[in-house]
DRENNU-499023 format. One record per residue (C-alpha): residue in one letter; x, y, z. Coordinates in steps of 0.2 Angstrom, whole numbers, plus 5000, padded with zeros to 4 digits. Layout:
DRENNU-499023
aXYZ/...
This chain:
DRENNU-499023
x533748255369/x532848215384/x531248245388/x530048255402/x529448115414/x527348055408/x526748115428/x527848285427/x527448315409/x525648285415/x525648425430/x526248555418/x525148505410/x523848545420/x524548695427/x524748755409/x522748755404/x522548825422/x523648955422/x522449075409/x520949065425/x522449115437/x521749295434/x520149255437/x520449165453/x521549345457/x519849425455/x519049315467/x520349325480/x520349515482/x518249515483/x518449395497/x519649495506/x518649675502/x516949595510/x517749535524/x518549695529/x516749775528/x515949615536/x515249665551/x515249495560/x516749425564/x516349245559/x515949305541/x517549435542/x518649275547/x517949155532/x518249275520/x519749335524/x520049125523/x519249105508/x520249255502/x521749205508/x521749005502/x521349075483/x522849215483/x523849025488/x523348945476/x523449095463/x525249095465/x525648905465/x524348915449/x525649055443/x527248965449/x526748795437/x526448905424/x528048975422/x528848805425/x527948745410/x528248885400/x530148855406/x529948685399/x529248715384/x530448855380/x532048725384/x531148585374/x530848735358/x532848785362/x533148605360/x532048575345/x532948735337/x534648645340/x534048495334/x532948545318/x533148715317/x534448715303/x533648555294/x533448575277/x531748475278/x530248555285/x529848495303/x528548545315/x528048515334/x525948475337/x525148425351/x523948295352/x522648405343/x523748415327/x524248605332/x525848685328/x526748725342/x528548745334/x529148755315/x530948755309/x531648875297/x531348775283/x529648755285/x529248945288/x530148965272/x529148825262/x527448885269/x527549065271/x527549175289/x525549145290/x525448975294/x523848895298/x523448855314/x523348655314/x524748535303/x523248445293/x522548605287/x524348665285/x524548505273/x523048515263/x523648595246/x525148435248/x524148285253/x522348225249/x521548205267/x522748245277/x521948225293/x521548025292/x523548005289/x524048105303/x522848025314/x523747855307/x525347905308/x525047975325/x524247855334/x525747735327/x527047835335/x525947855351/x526247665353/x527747635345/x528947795344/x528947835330/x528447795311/x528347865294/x527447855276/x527747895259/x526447975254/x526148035232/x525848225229/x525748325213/x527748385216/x528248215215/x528348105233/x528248175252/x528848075264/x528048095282/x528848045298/x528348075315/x529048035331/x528348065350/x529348185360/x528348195377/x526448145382/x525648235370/x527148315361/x527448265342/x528748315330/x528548285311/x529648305297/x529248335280/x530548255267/x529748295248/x530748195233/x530348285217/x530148185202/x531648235187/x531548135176/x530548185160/x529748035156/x529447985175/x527947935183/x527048055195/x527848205184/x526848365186/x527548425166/x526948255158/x525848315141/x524548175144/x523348165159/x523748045171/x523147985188/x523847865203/x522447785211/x522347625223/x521447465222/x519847555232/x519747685218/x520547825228/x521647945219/x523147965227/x524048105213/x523348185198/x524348295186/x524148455178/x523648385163/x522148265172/x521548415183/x521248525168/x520348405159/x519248355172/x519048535180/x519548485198/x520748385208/x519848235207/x519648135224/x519047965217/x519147855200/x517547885198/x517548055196/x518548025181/x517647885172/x515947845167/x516247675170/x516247565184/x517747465176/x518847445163/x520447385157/x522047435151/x521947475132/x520047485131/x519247665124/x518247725141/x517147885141/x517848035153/x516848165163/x517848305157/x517448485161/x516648535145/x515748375144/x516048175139/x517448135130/x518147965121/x519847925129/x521147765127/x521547695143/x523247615149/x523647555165/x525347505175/x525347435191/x526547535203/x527347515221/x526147425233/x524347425229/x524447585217/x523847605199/x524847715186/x523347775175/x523647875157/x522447935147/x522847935128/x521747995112/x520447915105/x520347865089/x519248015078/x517347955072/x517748065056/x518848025044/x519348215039/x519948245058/x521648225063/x522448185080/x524248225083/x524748055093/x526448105104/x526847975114/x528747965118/x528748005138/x527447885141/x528047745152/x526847635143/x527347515127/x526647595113/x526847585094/x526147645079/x525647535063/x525247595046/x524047485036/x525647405025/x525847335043/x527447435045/x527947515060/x527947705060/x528547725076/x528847685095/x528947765111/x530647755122/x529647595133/x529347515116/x530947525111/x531747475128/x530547305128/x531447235109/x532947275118/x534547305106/x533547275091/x533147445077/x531347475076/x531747555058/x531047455044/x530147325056/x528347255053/x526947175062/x527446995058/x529247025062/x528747075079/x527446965084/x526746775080/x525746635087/x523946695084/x523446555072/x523046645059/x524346785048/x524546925062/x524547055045/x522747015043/x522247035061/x523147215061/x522547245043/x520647205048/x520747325064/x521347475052/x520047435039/x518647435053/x518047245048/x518647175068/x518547295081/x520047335092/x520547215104/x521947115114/x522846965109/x524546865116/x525746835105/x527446775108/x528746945102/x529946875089/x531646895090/x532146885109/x533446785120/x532046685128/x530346655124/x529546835130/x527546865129/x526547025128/x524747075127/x524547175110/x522847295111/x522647375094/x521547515091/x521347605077/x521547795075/x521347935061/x523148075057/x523448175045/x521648095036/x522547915036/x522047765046/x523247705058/x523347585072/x523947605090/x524647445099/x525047455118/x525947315123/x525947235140/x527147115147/x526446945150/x527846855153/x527646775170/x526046745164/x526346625151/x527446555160/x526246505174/x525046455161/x526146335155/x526546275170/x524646255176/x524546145156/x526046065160/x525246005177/x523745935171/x524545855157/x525545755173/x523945725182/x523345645164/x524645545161/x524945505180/x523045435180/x523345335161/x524945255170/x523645215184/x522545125173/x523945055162/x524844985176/x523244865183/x523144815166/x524944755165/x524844685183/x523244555178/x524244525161/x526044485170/x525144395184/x524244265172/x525844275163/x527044245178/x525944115185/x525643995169/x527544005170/x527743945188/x526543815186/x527543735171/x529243745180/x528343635192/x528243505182/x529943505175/x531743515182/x533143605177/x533943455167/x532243495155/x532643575137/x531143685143/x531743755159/x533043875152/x531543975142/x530343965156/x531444035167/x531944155156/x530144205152/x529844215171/x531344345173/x530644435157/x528844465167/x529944505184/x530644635174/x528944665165/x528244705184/x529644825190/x529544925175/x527544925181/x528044955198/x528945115190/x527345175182/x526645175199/x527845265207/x527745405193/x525945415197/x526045415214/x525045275216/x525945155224/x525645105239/x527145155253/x527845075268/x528345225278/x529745195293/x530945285302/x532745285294/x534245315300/x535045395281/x536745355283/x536545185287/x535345155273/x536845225263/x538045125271/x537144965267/x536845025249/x538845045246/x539244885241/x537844865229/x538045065224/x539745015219/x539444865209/x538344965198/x539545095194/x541044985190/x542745005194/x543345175186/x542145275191/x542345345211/x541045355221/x541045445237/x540045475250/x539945585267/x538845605279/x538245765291/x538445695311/x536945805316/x535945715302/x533845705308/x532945545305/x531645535290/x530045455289/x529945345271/x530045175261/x531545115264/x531245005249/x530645145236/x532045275244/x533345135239/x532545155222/x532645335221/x534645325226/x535045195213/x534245285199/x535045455201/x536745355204/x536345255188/x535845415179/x537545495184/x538545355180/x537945365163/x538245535160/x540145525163/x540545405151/x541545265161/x542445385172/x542345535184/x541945555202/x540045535212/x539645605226/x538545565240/x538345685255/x536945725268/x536645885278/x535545945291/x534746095286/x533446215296/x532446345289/x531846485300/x530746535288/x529946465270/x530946465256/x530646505238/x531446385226/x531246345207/x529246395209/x529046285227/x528946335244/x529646225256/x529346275274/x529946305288/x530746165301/x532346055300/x532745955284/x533845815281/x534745825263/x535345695252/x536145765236/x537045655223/x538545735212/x539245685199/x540645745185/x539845715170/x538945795155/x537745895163/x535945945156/x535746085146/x534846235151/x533446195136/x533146025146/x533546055163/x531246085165/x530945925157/x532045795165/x530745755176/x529445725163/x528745545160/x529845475145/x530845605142/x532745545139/x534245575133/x535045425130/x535045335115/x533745215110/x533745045120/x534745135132/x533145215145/x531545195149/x531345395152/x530445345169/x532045355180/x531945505185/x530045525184/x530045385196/x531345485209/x530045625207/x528645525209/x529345435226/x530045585235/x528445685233/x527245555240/x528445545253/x528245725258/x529945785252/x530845915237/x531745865223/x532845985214/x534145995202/x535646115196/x536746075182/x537946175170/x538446085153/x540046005155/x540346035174/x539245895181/x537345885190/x536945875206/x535245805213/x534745865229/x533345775240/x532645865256/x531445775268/x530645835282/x531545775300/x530645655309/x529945705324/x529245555330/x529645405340/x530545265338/x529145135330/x529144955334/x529644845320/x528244735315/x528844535322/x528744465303/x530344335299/x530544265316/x530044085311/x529944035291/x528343995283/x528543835277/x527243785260/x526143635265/x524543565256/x523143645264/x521343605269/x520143715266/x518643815254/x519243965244/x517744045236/x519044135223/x517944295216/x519044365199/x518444435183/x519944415172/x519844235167/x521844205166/x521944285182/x520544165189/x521344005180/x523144005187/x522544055204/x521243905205/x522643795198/x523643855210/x522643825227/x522043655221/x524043605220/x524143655236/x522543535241/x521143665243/x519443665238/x519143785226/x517343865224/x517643995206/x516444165202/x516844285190/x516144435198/x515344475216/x513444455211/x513844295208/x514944255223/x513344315233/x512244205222/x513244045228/x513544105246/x511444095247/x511743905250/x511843895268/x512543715265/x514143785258/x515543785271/x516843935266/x518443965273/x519244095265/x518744225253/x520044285239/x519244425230/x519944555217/x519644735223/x519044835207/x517744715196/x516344765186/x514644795196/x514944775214/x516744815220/x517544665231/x517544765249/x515644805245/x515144595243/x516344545254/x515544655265/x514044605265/x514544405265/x515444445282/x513444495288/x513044295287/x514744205290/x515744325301/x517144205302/x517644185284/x519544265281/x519744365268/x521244395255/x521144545245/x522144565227/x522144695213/x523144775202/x523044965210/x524145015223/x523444965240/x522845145245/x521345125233/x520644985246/x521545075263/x519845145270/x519045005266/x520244875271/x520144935289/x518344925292/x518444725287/x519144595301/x520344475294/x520944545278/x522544545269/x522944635254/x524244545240/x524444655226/x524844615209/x525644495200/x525944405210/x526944215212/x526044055214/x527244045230/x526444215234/x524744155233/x524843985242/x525844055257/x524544215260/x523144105259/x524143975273/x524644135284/x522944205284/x522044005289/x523443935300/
């Protein structure tokens, strides 16, 4: 259908509010032209005659417009009528002002032959203040066209379009969707009152029921209510029409923002009065206990929640459980008055999966016998999320205990490791000893990976970040790959050409890669097929998996396959949980796959799993592309550092006495002069000596009293030129802040070699 251009749709316009003075103008023109033919000077007869004249001129033009817009708007009303005229919907043409201009058959026939003269007031028995959604809507459809809103009424749902015709022409359109369904919500026949409201309190629908209890159609919650708040199953006071009365509440969140509100009986003061309790069509959970604890009866939601289950012969403990205490003699205390009503979660017996619900029992009189009312909510998702939030702090508790254990072990393995290495240096391999040293040597190696393991699952350890190329880290990892895996078992791999770079430790993302494909190669039992592919992925938007949201960007995935045993569904949440195995005893550390976790979230990725008993697992890794340039390898391993004795004072600052031993030991070997304090204060007490010459401080980072960056900072105050050697147990991020600020530092973590020692201590004096 077209319509009128904005500049000519403007002019009729204009000549349309013009045309009703056209009359009076008429009038003016002939009064001119009557004075000037009894003017007796013929100046005055000539200007009135003009005057005269020009307004009979524009008279007509005024007239001529005004029958083009009336022809306009009776082509637009014919075209309208073909359009609409037939539509089964009500549909009406406004102008700007909101009047009616045109209505179709249908909406003569759904608001009578005396229609009002504006749509909102045309509107206000259907929709509560109609005016401010019109305004909405209309100022939408200005802008953009056209728009529409579904808006609650007391017949069920009206939805209300509107699209612009012309400058200041509108057509609306009226669809109405009446609820059927007996048990519905928004139903005009439902028994019990009921309100949709929004989260400001507005009420958006009432039903019969509500309106005659309250008197009115009420605008606002609080017209309704006594109380600024309240919650579903709680007993709430109402301002009905004959006065205040006690009502149960129960409330169901609906589309959007919207609140489904019922209101069901009270329980009676007296015990002689009786109240009928019908609440089959209620689209809230409801049941009725007797106080044997048997249940007496339940509405259709009720029944739909236990799902295939018969309700007859069923009790309160058979339903529900996990209150602590016999759920018989919570119910049995409400009925007999000794607790008052309340809410409690409890798990619902009997179900597939573990299903929650909120239980709010309150007691009520019929028939002179004490009952109790329970409407249930669904807290599934809740529970859920509860768990998870428990299950995440339990991580962070054992992720800080790992932490903790883990510089513990390190100050243990390294006084271990290095007593080791100093007794291998005094015997050769031809010794009856050497065999057990070295063996004893490779136990604490061991002993520290394992550590190293616990770091990683607590995201503590320190990372080397670089930009790498993933299929050729995978390419270099073949060989070894394939050794672990043996010779019956195939492993495969493929890689995505369009593949992005990735910012990580190559080191701990070689880790990650051997541990899944050691995982897998267990669970296939000697033979089978793994897979290893890459693929470049791009999200255009976030995405929502297994309770993360990755964003948006480009993503390079690594996924390992394999054909093995897969994880049961019962399992499948806890895989990556610390110590959690299935393997035999002996066989696992349960840290494998805690540690994958571990080292792809502190680098920046996802890890996520799918698995079907029977039909394999596949692992899939995703990291962010790296956007950044090539960086510039560090120039380490050009030229060999070759162990000499030394020359030089070591002030050596560490308060585990082991520690301290084998690393004194160790730098005198190596011809150094080593000063010993067992914790800072006394470092600084020694370094009060202006005689005493220092080269080179090596200081553990975490001591009692004063911390080793806080003394050494201070030492540095007087002898600027002093290097400095930091070593500790924690990953190195706990000393990066501090670290920076101090010239001349190095950090070598924990345990460490006597090789390890003696050649930092070289690097950083020579």
């Amino acid at each position: 259908m077209q319509v009128p251009g904005a500049e000519t749709r403007g002019v009729l316009d204009a000549a349309r509010n013009l045309a009703g003075r056209s009359g009076w103008l008429a009038g003016v023109a002939a009064v001119s032209l009557g004075l000037a033919a009894l003017a007796g000077d013929d100046g005055l007869r000539f200007t009135l005659a003009a005057t005269g004249l020009a307004l009979v001129m524009v008279t007509l033009a005024l007239w001529g417009l005004a029958r083009l817009a009336r022809r306009e708007d009776e082509q637009l009303f014919a075209r309208l009528s073909a359009l609409v005229g037939e539509d089964a919907a009500p549909c009406f043409t406004t102008d700007a002002l909101g009047q009616i201009l045109y209505r179709n058959r249908a909406a003569q026939a759904r608001f009578g032959d005396t229609p009002a003269v504006t749509l909102a007031a045309q509107l206000h028995e259907q929709i509560a203040s109609p005016s401010a959604v019109m305004y909405r809507l209309q100022t939408r459809a200005a802008a953009q066209g056209g728009m529409y809103e579904d808006v609650v009424t007391r017949r069920g749902h009206l939805r209300l379009s509107v699209h612009r015709i012309g400058s200041d022409r509108f057509l609306w359109r009226l669809e109405e969707f009446e609820d059927r369904s007996p048990a519905g919500r928004g139903a005009e026949g439902l028994s019990l009152p009921m309100a949709v409201a929004n989260r400001a309190g507005v009420v958006l629908f009432s039903n019969e029921a509500l309106r005659r209890l309250v008197g009115e159609r009420p605008k606002r919650l609080d017209r309704i209510f006594l109380q600024p708040r309240f919650n579903s199953g709680e007993e709430v006071a109402i301002a009905a029409a004959g006065g205040t009365m006690r009502a149960i509440v129960a409330e169901l969140d609906g589309p959007g923002d919207r609140r489904e509100i019922f209101l069901l009986p009270a329980p009676m003061r007296s015990e002689a009065d009786s109240v009928p309790v019908d609440f089959e069509n209620v689209p809230v959970a409801l049941m009725k206990f007797g106080a044997d604890g048997g249940l007496r009866s339940a509405n259709r939601a009720a029944r739909e929640m236990l799902g295939t289950r018969s309700v007859a012969a069923l009790s309160f403990h058979e339903l529900f459980e996990d209150l602590g205490r016999p759920v018989n003699d919570w119910l049995s205390d409400v009925i007999g008055q000794r607790l008052p009503g309340g809410a409690e979660m409890m798990r619902l017996r009997g179900g597939e999966e573990d299903s929650f619900v909120q239980v709010q029992l309150s007691r009520f009189i019929e028939n002179g016998r004490a009952f109790a009312l329970a409407i249930l909510s669904d807290v599934t998702a809740l529970k859920r999320m509860e768990a998870q939030f428990d299950q995440s702090q339990k991580m962070q508790a054992i992720g800080q205990l790992a932490g903790g254990i883990a510089h513990d072990f390190n100050n243990l393995l390294t006084a271990i490791s290095g007593h080791c290495d100093l007794l291998l240096l005094r015997r050769g391999q031809e010794d009856t000893d050497f065999a057990d040293l070295e063996q004893i040597r490779q136990n604490a190696n061991r002993a520290a990976a394992l550590v190293s393991q616990l770091l990683a699952f607590s995201r503590k350890q320190t990372l080397r970040p670089e930009r790498l190329d993933l299929p050729e880290v995978l390419a270099e990892m073949v060989h070894l790959l394939n050794r672990l895996v043996g010779e019956k078992i195939r492993l495969i791999h493929s890689h995505d050409p369009s593949l992005g770079p990735v910012r990580a430790d190559r080191r701990r993302l070689e880790q990650v890669l051997m541990n899944l494909v050691v995982n897998a190669r267990d669970a296939m039992a000697g033979r089978g097929t793994i897979r290893i592919s890459t693929e470049a992925v791009t999200l255009d938007q976030p995405l929502l998996r297994d309770g993360a949201t990755i964003p948006a960007g480009r993503w390079s995935v690594i996924r390992v396959s394999d054909t093995g045993c897969g994880i049961p569904p019962d399992r499948l949440g806890k895989i990556f949980e610390p110590f959690f195995t299935t393997k035999r005893i002996g066989e696992g550390t349960g840290l494998g796959l805690s540690t994958v976790y571990g080292i792809v979230k502190q680098s920046g990725g996802y890890v996520f799993v799918e698995s079907m008993p029977d039909q394999g697992t596949t692992f899939e890794i995703l990291f962010p592309v790296y956007e950044g340039e090539t960086e510039e390898a560090a120039p380490e391993g050009q030229r060999p550092l070759v162990l000499r004795n030394g020359a030089g004072v070591v002030l050596l600052v560490e308060d585990e006495a082991p520690v301290r031993a084998f690393a004194s030991r160790a730098l005198r070997l190596r011809g150094y002069t080593v000063i010993e304090a067992a914790n800072a204060e006394e470092a600084l007490h020694l370094l009060e000596d202006p005689g005493l010459a220092v080269d080179i401080f090596v200081t553990d980072v975490v001591m009692p009293g004063m911390d080793g960056p806080s003394w050494v900072k201070r030492a540095l105050e007087d002898r600027p030129d002093a290097r400095v050697v930091f070593v500790s147990g924690y990953a190195e991020d706990h000393l990066a802040a501090d670290q920076s600020q101090i010239p001349n530092s190095v950090f070598l973590p924990k345990p460490f070699s006597l090789n390890d020692l003696t050649a930092t201590v070289q690097g950083q004096l020579h």
